[in-house]
C-alpha positions in Angstrom: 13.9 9.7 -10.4 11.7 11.5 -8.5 7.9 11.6 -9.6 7.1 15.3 -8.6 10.5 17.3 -8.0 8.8 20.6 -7.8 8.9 20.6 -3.9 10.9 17.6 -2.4 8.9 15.1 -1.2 8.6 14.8 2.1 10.0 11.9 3.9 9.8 10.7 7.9 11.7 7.8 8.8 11.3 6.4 12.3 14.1 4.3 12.8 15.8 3.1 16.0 19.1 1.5 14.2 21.5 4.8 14.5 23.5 3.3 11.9 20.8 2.2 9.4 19.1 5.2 10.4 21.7 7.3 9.7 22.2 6.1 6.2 18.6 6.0 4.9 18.7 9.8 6.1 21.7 10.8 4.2 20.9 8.7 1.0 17.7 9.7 0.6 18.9 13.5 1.7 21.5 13.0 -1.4 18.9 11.5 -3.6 16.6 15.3 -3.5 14.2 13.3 -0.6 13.3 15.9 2.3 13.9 13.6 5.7 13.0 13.6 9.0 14.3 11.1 11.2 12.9 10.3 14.6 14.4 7.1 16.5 11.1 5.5 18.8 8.0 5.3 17.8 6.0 8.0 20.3 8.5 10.7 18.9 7.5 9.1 15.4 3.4 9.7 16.0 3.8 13.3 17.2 5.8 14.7 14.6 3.5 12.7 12.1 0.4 14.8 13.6 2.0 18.2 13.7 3.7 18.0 10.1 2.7 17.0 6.3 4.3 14.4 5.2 4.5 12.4 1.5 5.7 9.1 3.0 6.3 7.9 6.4 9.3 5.4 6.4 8.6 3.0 9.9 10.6 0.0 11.5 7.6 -2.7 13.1 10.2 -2.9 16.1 10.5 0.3 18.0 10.6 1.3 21.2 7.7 3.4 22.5 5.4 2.4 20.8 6.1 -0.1 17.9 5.4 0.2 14.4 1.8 -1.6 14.2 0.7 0.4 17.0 2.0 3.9 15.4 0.3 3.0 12.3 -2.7 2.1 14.0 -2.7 5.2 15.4 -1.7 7.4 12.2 -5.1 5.7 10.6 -7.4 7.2 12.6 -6.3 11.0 11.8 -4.8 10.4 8.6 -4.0 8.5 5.3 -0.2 9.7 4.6 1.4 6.7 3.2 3.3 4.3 5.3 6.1 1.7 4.2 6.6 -0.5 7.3 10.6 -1.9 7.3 11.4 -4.9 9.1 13.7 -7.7 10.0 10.8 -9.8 11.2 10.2 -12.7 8.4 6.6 -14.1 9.5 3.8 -13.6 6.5 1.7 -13.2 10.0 3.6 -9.6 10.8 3.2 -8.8 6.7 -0.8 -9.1 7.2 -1.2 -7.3 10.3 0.9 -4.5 8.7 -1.2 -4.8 6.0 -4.5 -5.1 7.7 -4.0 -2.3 9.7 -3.5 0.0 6.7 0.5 -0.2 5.7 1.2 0.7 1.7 3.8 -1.5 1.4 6.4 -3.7 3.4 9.9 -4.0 2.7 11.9 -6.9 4.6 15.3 -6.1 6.0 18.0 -6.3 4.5 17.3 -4.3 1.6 19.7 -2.3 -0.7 18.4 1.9 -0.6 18.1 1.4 -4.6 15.2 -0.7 -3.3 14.4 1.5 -0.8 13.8 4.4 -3.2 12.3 2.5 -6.0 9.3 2.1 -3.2 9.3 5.5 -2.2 8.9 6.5 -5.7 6.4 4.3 -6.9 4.0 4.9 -3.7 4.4 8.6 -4.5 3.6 8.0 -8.6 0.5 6.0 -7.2 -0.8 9.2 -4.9 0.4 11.5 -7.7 -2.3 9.6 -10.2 -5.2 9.5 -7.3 -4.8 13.1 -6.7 -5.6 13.9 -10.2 -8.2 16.5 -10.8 -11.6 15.0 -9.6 -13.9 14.5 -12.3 -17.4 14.3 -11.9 -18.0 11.1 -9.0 -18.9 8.0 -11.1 -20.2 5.0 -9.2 -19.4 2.1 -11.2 -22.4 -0.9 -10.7 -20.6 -4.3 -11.8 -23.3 -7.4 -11.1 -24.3 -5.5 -7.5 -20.3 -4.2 -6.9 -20.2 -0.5 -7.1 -16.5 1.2 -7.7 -15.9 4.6 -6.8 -13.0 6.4 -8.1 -13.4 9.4 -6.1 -13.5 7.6 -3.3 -11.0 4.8 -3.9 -13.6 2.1 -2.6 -16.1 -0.3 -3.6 -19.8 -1.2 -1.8 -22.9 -3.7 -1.9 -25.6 -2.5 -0.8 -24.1 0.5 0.7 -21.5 -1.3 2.9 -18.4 0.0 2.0 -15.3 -2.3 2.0 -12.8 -0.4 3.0 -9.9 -0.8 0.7 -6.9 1.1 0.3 -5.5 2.9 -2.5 -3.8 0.1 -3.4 -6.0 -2.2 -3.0 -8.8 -0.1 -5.1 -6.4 0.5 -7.9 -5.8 -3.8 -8.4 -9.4 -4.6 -7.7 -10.2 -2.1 -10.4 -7.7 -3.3 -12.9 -8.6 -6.6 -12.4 -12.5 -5.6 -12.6 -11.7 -4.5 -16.2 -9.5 -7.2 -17.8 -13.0 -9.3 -17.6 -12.1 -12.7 -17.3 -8.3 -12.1 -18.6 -5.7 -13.4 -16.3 -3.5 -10.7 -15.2 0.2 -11.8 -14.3 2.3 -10.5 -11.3 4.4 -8.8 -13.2 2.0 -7.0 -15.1 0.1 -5.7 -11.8 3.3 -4.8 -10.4 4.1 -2.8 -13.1 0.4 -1.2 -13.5 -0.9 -1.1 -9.8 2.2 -1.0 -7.8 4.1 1.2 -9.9 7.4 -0.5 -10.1 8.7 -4.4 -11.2 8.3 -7.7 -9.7 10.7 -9.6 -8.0 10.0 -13.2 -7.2 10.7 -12.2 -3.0 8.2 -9.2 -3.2 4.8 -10.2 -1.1 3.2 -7.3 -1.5 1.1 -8.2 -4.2 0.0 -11.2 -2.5 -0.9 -9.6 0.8 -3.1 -7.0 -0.8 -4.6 -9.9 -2.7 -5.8 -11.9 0.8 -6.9 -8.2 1.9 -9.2 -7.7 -0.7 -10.4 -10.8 -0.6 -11.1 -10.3 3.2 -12.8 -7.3 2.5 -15.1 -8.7 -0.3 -16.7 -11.6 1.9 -17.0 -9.6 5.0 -19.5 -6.9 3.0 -21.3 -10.5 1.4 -20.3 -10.1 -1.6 -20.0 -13.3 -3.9 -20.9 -12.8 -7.5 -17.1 -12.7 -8.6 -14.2 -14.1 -7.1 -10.3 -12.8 -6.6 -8.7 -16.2 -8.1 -5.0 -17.4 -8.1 -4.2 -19.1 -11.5 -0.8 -20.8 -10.1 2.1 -20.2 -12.3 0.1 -17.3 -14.4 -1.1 -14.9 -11.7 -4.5 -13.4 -10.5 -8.0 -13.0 -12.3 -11.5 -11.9 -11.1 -14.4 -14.2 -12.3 -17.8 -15.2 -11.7 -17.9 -17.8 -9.6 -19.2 -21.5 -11.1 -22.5 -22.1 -9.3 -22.7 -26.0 -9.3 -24.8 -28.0 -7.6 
């Protein structure tokens, strides 16, 4: 179901694989999904910068330009959503997707029930940030200041950075106090759709937050794994 079926969402999938290519195009055509789809990555970027898009759908290995570097690119003029699609298994291509700004990742093969289920739940998750504004509140939490408007978090006035994504579980996280929150809880809550034990996501925008944390200093709390329960921020144990 789609979120918002006023206007069909918009849709670009840049996707060299005529025949996968194809298919994503006509299910998500026959699911009410407006799709554009481009087959190298330079062809991808322009029609990203002349048109509005809801979600851009994106293959790492392209020729042109690939994937990474389109995204790379995409970041500097604008914050559409991107799902990067790939074959390529390595938690090393997850991060750098990742780190570079992707929404989510989805390994190939995958079934377009999957496919959709991601669309949908990246466009419920821009649907909820672009309610209407309320008056800017900067949260102060022991010298970590969370702004909703702005989807980010600073010490000091060093901003970290963070995605949407990454605001939203940093935020849920920040208000279950000392709880620990399970995967399939912050699935459900943050990333807007269920957790299957193959699904990385959650566990690449962990290590990204917890990147983004130390590089602006800050140490009062920490993003920790409780193994076999799931994720928890606490104040870290000063012990000498």
């Amino acid at each position: 179901m789609i979120p918002h079926a006023a206007v069909p969402p918009r849709i670009l999938s840049i996707e060299d694989d005529p025949v996968l290519g194809a298919y994503v195009h006509e299910h998500l055509g026959r699911s009410g999904f407006d799709v554009t789809w481009c087959q190298n990555g330079q062809e991808g970027l322009d029609i990203a910068c002349r048109q509005a898009f809801d979600v851009v759908l994106m293959d790492i290995l392209l020729p042109g330009l690939d994937g990474l570097a389109v995204l790379t690119h995409l970041r500097k003029r604008q914050a559409t959503p991107v799902l990067l699609m790939s074959a390529l298994g390595a938690e090393a291509d997850r991060i750098s997707g990742f780190r570079l700004g992707a929404d989510d990742y989805l390994p190939k093969p995958f079934s377009m029930v999957e496919l959709r289920v991601r669309i949908e739940a990246i466009l419920r998750r821009v649907a909820l940030d672009r309610r209407p504004a309320q008056v800017a509140i900067l949260r102060q939490s022991q010298d970590l200041g969370f702004d909703e408007e702005r989807s980010d978090v600073q010490v000091q006035g060093q901003w970290a950075g963070l995605t949407r994504s990454e605001y939203r579980l940093l935020d849920v996280l920040h208000r279950s106090g000392e709880e620990v929150l399970s995967k399939a809880f912050l699935y459900q809550h943050v990333l807007q759709r269920g957790y299957v034990p193959h699904d990385r996501s959650l566990d690449m925008h962990v290590s990204q937050i917890r990147r983004k944390l130390k590089a602006i200093g800050y140490t009062q709390r920490e993003l920790r794994t409780v193994w076999g329960k799931g994720y928890v921020l606490s104040v870290v144990d000063e012990m000498v």
